[in-house]
C-alpha positions as CSV (number, residue, x, y, z in Angstrom):
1,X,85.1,116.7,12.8
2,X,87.4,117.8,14.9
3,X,87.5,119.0,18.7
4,X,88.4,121.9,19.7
5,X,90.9,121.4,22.8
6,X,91.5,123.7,25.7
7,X,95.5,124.1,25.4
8,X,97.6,123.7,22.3
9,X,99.5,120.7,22.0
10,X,102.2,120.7,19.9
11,X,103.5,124.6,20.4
12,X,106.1,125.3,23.6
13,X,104.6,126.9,26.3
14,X,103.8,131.1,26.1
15,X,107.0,132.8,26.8
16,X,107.4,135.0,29.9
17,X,106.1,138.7,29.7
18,X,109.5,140.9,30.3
19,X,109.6,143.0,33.5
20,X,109.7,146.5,33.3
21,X,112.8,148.6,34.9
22,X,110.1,150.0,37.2
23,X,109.1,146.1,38.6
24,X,112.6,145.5,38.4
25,X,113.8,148.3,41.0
26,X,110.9,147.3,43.0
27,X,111.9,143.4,43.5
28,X,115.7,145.0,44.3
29,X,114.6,147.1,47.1
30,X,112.2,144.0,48.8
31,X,115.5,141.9,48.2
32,X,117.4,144.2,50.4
33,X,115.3,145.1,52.9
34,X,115.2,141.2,53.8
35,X,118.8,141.2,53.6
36,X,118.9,144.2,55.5
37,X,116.7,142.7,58.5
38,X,118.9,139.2,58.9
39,X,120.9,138.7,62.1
40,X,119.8,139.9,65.5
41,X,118.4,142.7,66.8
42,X,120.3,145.3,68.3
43,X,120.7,145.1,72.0
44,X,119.9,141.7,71.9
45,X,123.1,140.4,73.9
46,X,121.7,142.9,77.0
47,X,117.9,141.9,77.2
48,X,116.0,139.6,74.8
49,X,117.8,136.2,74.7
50,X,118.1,135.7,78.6
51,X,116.1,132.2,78.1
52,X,118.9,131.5,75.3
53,X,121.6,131.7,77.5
54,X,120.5,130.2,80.5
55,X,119.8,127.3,78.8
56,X,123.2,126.9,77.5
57,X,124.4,127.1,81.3
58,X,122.1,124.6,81.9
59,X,123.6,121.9,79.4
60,X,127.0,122.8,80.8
61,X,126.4,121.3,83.9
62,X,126.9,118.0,85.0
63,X,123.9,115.8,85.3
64,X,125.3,113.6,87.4
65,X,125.4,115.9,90.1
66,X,122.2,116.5,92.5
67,X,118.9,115.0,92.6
68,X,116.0,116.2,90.7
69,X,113.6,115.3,93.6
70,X,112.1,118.4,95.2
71,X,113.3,118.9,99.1
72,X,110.5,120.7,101.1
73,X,112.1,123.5,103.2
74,X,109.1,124.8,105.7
75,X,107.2,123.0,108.3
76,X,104.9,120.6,106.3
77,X,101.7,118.1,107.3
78,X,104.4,115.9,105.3
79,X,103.6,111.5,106.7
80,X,105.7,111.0,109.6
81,X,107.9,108.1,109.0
82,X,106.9,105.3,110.8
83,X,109.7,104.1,113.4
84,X,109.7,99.9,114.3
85,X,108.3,99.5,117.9
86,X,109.2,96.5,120.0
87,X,107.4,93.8,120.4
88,X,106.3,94.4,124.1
89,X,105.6,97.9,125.3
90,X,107.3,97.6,128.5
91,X,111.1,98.5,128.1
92,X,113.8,95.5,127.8
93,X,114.7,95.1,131.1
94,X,118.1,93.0,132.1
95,X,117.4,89.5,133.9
96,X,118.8,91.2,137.1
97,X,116.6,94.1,137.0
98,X,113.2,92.4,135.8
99,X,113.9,90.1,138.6
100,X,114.1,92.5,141.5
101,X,111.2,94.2,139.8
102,X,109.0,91.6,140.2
103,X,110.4,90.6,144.0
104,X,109.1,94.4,144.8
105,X,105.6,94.1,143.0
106,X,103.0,95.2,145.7
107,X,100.4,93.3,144.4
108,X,102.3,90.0,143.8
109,X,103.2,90.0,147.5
110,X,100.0,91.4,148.7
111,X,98.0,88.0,146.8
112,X,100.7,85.8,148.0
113,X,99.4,87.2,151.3
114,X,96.3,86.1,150.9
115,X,97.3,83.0,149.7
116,X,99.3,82.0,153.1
117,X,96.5,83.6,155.1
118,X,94.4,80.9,154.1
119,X,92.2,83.0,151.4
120,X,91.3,82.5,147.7
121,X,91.8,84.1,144.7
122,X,90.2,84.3,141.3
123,X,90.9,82.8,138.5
124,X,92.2,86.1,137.0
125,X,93.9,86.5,139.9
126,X,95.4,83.3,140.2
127,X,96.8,82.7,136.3
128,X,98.3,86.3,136.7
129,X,100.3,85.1,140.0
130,X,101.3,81.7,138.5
131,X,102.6,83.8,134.8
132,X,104.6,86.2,137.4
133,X,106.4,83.1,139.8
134,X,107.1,81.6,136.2
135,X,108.9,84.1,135.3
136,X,110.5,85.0,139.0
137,X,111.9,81.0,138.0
138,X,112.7,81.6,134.5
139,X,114.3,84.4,135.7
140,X,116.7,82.6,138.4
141,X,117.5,79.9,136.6
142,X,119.1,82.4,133.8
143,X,120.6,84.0,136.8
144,X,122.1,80.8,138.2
145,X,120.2,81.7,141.2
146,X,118.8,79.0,143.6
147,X,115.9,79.1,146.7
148,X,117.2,78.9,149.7
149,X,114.7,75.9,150.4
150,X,116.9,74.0,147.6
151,X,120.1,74.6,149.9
152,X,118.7,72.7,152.7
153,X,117.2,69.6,150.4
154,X,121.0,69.2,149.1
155,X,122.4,69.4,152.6
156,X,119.5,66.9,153.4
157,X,120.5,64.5,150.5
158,X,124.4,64.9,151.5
159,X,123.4,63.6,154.7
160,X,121.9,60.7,153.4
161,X,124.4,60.4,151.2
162,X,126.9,60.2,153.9
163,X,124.7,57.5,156.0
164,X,124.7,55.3,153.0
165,X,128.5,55.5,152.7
166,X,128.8,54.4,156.4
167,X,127.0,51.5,155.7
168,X,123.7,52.5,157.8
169,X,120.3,52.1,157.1
């Protein structure tokens, strides 16, 4: 027996129906309304492709130039930029100056007072007036200052010296 099957084989395939004139016309005028309806559209170089054109400005320029990061031009809450703050917050003062300063401090002279009087101070007290005759010494001996009570020990020790030069005891 044999099968039927769904397609023939061995013949060539069905050959193409011929178009009528009328179908014929019909594909001709679809053909040239597409051709008609290629290019731009009238006007187009006045309004519609703005976004065209500005982007070819846009490529002309140099990208080299300018930076891309946004620059705010009104008053903004923008962080402040932190500026470096000395170390101490009292302002560098020259040798000469911090040195008269201290020579006029009231309270310096009013617990050295108190000290020659016969009285007592704190131990607040006391470190703060030791720290401020360090530095009064610190201070001079930058200066190439001296105490007057050092003038009198040299002439002192010249004398000596003197005596033992003589040959006395």
């Amino acid at each position: 027996m044999k099968k039927p099957t769904a397609a023939p084989r061995g013949k060539s395939p069905a050959k193409a129906r011929r178009k009528s004139r009328e179908e014929l016309n019909q594909e001709a005028r679809d053909r040239k309304r597409q051709k008609k309806h290629r290019g731009h559209v009238a006007g187009s170089r006045a309004s519609g492709s703005a976004e065209a054109g500005g982007q070819g400005k846009q490529q002309q320029k140099d990208p080299r130039i300018g930076s891309k990061k946004p620059i705010a031009l009104g008053v903004t809450d923008a962080p402040v930029i932190k500026q470096h703050k000395p170390k101490s917050e009292k302002p560098m003062l020259s040798p000469q100056a911090e040195l008269e300063m201290l020579e006029t401090d009231e309270r310096l002279d009013a617990l050295l007072e108190r000290l020659e009087e016969g009285g007592t101070l704190n131990a607040e007290e006391q470190s703060w007036v030791d720290a401020k005759l360090d530095r009064i010494d610190e201070l001079m001996q930058q200066l190439g200052l001296s105490y007057d009570d050092d003038e009198e020990e040299e002439e002192e020790g010249k004398e000596d010296m003197m005596r033992l030069l003589k040959g006395g005891n």
